[in-house]
TORVEXGU-923313 format. One record per residue (C-alpha): x, y, z. Coordinates in nm, 2 decimals. Layout:
BEGIN
X | Y | Z
...
END
This chain:
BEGIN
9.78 | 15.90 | 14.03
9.70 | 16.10 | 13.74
9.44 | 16.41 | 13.76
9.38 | 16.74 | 13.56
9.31 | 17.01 | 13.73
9.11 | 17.33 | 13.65
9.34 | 17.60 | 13.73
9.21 | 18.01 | 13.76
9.62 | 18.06 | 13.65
9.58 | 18.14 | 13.28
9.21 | 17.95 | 13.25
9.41 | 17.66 | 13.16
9.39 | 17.29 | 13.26
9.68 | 17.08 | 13.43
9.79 | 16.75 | 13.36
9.92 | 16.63 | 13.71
10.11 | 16.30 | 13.74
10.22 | 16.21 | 14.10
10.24 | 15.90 | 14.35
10.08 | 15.86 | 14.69
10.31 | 16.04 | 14.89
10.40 | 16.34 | 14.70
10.37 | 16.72 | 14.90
10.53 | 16.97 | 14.73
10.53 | 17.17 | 15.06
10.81 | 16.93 | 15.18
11.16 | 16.93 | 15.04
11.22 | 16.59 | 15.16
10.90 | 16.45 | 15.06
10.84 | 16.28 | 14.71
10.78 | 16.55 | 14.45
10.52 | 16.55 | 14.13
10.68 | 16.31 | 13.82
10.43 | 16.57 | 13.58
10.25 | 16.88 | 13.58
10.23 | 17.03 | 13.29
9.96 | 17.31 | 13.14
9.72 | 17.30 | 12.86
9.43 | 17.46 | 12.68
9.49 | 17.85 | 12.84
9.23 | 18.06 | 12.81
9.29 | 18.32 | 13.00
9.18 | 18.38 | 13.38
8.76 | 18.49 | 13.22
8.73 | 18.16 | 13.05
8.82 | 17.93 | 13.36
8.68 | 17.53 | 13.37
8.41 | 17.59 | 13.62
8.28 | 17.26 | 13.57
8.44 | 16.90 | 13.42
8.30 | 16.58 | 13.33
8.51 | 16.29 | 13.20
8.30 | 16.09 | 12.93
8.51 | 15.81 | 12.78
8.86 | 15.69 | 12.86
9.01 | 15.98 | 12.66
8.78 | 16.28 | 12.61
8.61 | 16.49 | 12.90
8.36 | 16.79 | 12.86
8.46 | 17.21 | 12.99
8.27 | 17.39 | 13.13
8.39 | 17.77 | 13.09
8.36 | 18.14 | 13.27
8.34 | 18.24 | 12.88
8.02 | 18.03 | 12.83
8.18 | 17.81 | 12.62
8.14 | 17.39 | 12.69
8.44 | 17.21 | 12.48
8.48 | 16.90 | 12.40
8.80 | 16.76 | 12.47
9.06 | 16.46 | 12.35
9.40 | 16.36 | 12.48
9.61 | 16.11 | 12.31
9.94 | 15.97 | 12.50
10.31 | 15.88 | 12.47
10.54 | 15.75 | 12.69
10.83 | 15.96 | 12.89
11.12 | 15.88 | 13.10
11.31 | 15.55 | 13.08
11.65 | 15.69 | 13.11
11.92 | 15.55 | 13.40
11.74 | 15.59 | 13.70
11.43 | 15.78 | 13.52
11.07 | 15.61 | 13.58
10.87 | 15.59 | 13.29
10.50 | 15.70 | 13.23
10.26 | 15.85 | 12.97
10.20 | 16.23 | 12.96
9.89 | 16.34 | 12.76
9.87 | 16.58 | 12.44
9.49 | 16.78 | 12.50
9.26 | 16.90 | 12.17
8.99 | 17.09 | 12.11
8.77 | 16.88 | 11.91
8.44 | 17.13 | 11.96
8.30 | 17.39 | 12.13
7.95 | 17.48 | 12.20
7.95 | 17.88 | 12.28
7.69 | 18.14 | 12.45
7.52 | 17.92 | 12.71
7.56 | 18.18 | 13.01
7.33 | 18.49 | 13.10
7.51 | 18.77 | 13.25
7.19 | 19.06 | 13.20
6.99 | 18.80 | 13.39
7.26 | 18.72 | 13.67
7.26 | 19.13 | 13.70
6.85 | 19.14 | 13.78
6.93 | 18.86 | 13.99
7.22 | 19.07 | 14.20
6.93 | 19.34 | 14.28
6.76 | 19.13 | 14.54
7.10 | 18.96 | 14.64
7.27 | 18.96 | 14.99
7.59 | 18.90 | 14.78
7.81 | 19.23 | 14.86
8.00 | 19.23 | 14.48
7.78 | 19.07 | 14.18
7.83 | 18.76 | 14.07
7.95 | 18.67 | 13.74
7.72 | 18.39 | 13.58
7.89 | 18.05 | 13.61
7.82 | 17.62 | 13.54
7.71 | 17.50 | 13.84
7.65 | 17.18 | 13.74
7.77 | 16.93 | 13.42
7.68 | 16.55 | 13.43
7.57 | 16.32 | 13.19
7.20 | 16.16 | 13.15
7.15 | 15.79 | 13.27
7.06 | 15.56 | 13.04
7.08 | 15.79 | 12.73
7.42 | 15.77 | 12.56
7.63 | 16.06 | 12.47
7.33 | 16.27 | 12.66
7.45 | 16.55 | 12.91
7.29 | 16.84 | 13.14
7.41 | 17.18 | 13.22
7.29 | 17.41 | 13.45
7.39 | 17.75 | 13.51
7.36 | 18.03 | 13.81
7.11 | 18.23 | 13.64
6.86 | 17.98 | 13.56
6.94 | 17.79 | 13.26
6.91 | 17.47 | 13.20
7.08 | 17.32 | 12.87
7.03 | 16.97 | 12.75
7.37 | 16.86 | 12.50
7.41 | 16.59 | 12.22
7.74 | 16.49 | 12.11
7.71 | 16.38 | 11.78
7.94 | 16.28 | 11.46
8.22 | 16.46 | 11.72
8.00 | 16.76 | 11.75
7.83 | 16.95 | 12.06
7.44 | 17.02 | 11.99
7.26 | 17.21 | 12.18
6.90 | 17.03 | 12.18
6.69 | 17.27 | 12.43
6.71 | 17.49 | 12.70
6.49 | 17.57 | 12.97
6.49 | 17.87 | 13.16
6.39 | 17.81 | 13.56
6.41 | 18.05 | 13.86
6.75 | 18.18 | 13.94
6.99 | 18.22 | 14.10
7.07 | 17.84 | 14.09
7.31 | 17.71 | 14.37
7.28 | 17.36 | 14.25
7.12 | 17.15 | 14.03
7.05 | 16.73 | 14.10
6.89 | 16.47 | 13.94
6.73 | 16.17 | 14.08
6.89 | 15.86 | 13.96
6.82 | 15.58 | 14.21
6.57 | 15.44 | 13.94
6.43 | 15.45 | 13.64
6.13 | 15.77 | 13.57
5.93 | 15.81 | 13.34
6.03 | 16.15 | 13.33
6.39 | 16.31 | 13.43
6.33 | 16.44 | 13.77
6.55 | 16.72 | 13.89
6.58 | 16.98 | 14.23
6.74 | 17.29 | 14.25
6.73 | 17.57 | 14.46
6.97 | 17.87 | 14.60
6.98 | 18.21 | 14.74
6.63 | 18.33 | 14.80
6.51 | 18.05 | 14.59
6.33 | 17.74 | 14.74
6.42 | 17.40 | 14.63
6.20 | 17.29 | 14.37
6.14 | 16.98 | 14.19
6.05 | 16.96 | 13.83
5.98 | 16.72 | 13.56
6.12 | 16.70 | 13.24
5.95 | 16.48 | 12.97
6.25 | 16.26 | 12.76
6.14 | 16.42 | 12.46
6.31 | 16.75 | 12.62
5.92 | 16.88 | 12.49
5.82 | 17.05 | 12.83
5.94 | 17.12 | 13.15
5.69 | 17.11 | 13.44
5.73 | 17.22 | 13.86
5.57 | 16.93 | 14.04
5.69 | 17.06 | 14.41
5.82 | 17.34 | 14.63
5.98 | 17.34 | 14.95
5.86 | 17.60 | 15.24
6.10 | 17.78 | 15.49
6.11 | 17.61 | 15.82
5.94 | 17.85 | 16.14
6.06 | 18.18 | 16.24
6.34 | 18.17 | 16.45
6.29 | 18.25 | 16.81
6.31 | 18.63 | 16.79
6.06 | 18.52 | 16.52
6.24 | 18.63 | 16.23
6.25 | 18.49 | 15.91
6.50 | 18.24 | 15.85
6.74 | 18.30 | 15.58
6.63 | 18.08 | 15.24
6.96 | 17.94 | 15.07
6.99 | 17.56 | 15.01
7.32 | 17.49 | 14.90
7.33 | 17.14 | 14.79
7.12 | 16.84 | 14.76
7.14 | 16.44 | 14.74
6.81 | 16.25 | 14.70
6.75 | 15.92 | 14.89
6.54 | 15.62 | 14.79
6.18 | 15.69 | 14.83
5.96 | 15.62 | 15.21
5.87 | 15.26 | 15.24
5.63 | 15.35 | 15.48
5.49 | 15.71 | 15.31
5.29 | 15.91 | 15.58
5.05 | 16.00 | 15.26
5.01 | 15.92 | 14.91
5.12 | 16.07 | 14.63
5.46 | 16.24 | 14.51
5.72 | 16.03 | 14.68
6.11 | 16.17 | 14.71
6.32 | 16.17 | 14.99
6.67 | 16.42 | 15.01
6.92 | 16.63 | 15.25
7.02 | 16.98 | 15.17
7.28 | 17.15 | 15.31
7.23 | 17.54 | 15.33
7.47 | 17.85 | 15.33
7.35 | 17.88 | 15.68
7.50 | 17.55 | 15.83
7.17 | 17.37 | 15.87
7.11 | 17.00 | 15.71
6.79 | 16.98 | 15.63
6.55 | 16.63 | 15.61
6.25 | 16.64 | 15.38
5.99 | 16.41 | 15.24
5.75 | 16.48 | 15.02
5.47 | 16.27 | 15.09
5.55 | 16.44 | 15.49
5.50 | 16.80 | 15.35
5.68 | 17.10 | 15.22
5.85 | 17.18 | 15.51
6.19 | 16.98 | 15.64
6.06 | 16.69 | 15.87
6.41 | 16.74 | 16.10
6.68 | 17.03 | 16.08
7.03 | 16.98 | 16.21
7.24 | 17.28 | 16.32
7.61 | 17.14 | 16.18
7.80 | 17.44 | 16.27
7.72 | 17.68 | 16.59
7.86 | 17.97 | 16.50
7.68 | 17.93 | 16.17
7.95 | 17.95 | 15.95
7.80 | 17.90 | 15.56
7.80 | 17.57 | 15.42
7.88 | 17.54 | 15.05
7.87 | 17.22 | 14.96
7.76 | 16.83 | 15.01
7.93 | 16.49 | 14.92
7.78 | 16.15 | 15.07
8.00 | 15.85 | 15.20
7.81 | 15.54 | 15.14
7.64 | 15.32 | 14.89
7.57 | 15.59 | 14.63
7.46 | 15.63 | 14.26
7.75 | 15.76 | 14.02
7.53 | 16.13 | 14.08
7.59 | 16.04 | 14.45
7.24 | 16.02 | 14.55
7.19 | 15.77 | 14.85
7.12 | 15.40 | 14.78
6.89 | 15.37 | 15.10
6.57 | 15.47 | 15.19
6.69 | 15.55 | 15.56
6.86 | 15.86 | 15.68
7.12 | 15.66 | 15.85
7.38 | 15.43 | 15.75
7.58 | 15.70 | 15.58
7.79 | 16.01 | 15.66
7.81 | 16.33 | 15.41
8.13 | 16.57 | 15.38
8.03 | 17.00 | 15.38
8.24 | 17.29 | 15.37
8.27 | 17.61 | 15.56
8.37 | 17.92 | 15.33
8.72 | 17.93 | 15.55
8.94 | 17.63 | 15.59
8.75 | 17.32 | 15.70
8.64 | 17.00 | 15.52
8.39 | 16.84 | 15.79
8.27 | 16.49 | 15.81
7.90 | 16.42 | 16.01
7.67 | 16.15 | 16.05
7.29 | 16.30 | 15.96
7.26 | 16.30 | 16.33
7.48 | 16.61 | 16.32
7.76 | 16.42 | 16.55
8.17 | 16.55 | 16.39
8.30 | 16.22 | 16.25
8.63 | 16.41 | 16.18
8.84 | 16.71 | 15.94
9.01 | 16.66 | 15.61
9.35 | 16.83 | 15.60
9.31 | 16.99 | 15.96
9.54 | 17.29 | 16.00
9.71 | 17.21 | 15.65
9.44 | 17.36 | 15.44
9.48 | 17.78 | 15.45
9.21 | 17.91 | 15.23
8.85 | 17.85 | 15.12
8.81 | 17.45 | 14.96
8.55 | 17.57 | 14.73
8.58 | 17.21 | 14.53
8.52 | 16.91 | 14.69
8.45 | 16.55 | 14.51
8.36 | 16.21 | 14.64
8.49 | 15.90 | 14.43
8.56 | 15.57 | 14.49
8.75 | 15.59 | 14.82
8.89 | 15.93 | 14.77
8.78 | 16.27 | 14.84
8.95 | 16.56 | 14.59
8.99 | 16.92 | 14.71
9.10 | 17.23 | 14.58
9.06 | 17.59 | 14.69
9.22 | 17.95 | 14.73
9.52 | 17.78 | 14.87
9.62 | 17.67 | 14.55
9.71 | 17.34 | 14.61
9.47 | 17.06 | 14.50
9.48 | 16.77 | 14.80
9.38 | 16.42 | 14.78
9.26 | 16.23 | 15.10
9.18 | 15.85 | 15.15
8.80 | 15.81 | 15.28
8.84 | 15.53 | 15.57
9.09 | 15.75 | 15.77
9.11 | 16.07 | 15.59
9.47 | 16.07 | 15.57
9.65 | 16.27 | 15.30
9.78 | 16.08 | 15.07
9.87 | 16.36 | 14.79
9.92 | 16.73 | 14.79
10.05 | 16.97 | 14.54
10.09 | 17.36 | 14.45
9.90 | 17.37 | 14.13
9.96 | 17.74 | 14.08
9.63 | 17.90 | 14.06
9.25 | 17.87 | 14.25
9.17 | 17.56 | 14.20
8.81 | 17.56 | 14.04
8.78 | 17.15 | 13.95
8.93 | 16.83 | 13.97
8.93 | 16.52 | 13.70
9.08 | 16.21 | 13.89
9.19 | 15.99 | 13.61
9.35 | 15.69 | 13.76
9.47 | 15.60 | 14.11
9.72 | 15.40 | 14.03
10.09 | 15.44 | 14.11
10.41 | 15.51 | 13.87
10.69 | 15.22 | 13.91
10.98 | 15.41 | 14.08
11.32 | 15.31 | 14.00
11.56 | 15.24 | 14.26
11.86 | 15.46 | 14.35
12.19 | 15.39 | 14.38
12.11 | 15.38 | 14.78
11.82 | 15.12 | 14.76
12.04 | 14.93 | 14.48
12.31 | 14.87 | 14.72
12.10 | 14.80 | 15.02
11.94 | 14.51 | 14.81
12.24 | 14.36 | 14.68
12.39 | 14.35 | 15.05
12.10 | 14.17 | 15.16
12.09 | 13.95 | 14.88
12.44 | 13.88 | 14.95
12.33 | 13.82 | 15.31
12.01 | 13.63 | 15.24
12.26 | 13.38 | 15.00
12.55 | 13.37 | 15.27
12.26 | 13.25 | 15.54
12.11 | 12.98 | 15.28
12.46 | 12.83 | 15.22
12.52 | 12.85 | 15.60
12.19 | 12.66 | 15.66
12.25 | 12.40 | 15.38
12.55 | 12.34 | 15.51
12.40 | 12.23 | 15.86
12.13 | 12.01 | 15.73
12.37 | 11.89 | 15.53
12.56 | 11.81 | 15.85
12.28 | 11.69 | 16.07
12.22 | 11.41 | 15.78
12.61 | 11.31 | 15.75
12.61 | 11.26 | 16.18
12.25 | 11.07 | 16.16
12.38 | 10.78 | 15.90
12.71 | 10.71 | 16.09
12.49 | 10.71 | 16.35
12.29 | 10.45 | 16.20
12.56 | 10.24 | 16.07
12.75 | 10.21 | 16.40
12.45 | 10.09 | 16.59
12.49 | 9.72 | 16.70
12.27 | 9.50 | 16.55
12.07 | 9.25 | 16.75
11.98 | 8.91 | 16.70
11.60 | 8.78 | 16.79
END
């Protein structure tokens, strides 16, 4: 397997070339063939945020408010007695768009907070735009929403909207073709809201906004923080006409919320997920999903989505709110603030420094390693194994058997060879008899 990691040690990224198998936590287990640092930029200009865009060049998202774009050429390694042999990559800067973060605004922001310690702005989300090449959408915590061109090798910066902060998430719908880009966001204090952007990037425009769910039953007010969002495909059946989207949030209050539009503002359904209401920081889905892993379906069944709590636990649940399983179980020791579906893999990373890899059907781990630093993103590049060489051990232990298997084949040979020889003087002995 082959990832890079986005480490908080040094702000740098990490080339990581391992094999299924490979814990450096065990002595005795298979160990990393690669990891190597790249790009440091020091622990305020971390990768928040990474998007791979062609086989060889990905985009950063930074602390420093810088987005780089970034190529990596290879070369082979290894090959000597008993070495295996594989590429290693070379990483450049090829350009950099700068000043796309807000920190006076994230400061406002903190005044009506619940956040103990202010929050540095951040990326929260980087993705590119379906069906417009070389197109890509960031979004940051205070509210900004940047639309990039990468053009003749250079980052452009075509327009940026400003929306209500602070931003938890930011989503677009991809599960068909609009006539405008349709996007949802939402966070602390801040409802989810749906808005419309026209392609010409001309005007941004709010076309729908969520309401809290009922008091509680001491009738207070339930505490407003979606957390993350996936869209489904719109009702089939709409209870009303008009503006048709479907989706599931997860909140920092451990409730997975239901909502259609065409039903009303307000969730439809709520599922408590955890009952000590631990937060929730995060959703991936498990199913037929679009590459922004919005839900091919237009039912809230048939799938299962993967949340975290803010101490150890990686939680699989079907939308009825029943625990499918953990990720990791007691392995994991701090916060896994990353978390990525893809393919049939899940990749985590978190205050425990190590950055895990799990295999959807059965959730076993199949990779774990000590990258050296928080672990603030995850790139994985290819799943694919690196041919081992065999030891002097496994060398032996083939040539005895190969001896063995060559020893039986004579021996067996031999015995047909036998059984033929007895069946002709058989044969020829037999008295013949005259009709």
């Amino acid at each position: 397997m082959r990832l890079l990691i986005g480490s908080d040690d040094s702000g740098c990224i990490k080339e990581l070339v391992a094999n299924r198998g490979t814990n450096t936590s065990e002595q005795s287990a298979l160990q990393p063939l690669h990891l190597e640092a790249h790009l440091e930029r020091g622990l305020n200009a971390k990768a928040h945020q990474m998007l791979q865009i062609s086989d060889n060049e990905c985009l950063l998202a930074r602390m420093s408010g810088d987005i780089e774009l970034v190529s990596w050429s290879r070369e082979p390694r290894g090959g000597e007695e008993d070495k295996p042999v594989f590429e290693v990559s070379s990483f450049q800067v090829m350009a950099t768009l700068g000043g796309l973060l807000d920190g006076e605004k994230m400061q406002e922001l903190h005044k009506r907070s619940q956040r103990r310690a202010a929050s540095a702005d951040r990326f929260v989300a980087l993705f590119a735009l379906p069906g417009q090449p070389q197109r890509y959408f960031a979004a940051t915590m205070s509210g900004q929403f940047h639309f990039l061109a990468l053009a003749d090798g250079d980052l452009k910066l075509q327009k940026t909207f400003s929306v209500r902060g602070p931003v938890e998430f930011a989503q677009l719908y991809d599960l068909e073709e609009t006539e405008k880009l349709v996007f949802a966001y939402g966070g602390e204090d801040n409802l989810i809201k749906l808005v419309e952007v026209s392609r010409d990037l001309e005007q941004l425009e709010q076309i729908w906004e969520a309401k809290n769910v009922k008091n509680d039953r001491l009738d207070l007010k339930v505490p407003i923080w979606p957390a993350a969002l996936r869209f489904l495909q719109p009702a089939v059946s709409p209870a009303s006409e008009g503006l048709n989207y479907q989706f599931i949030a997860v909140t920092r209050h451990s409730h997975l919320h239901f909502y259609q539009t065409t039903h009303g503002r307000k969730p439809f359904r709520s599922v408590d997920l955890l009952p000590n209401r631990e937060p929730t920081t995060s959703l991936e889905v498990v199913g037929d999903v679009t590459p922004l892993g919005n839900v091919k379906s237009t039912s809230f069944e048939g799938f299962s989505i993967i949340t975290t709590d803010t101490k150890k636990s990686i939680l699989q649940f079907e939308p009825s709110g029943h625990l499918l399983g953990k990720f990791g179980g007691s392995d994991i020791k701090g916060f896994p603030s990353y978390i990525h579906v893809q393919g049939k893999y899940l990749v985590e990373g978190g205050l425990d420094r190590y950055v895990r890899v799990f295999e959807l059907k059965n959730r076993n781990m199949l990779l774990k390693v000590f990258a050296g630093g928080k672990v603030s993103s995850v790139l994985l590049l290819d799943v694919s194994d690196v041919e081992l060489p065999l030891s002097k051990k496994e060398k032996n232990k083939r040539r005895h058997k190969r001896v063995l298997d060559e020893d039986q084949e004579r021996e067996e040979d031999n015995e047909l060879w036998a059984q033929l020889d007895g069946s002709s003087k058989r044969r020829k002995s037999k008295p013949r008899l005259d009709g």
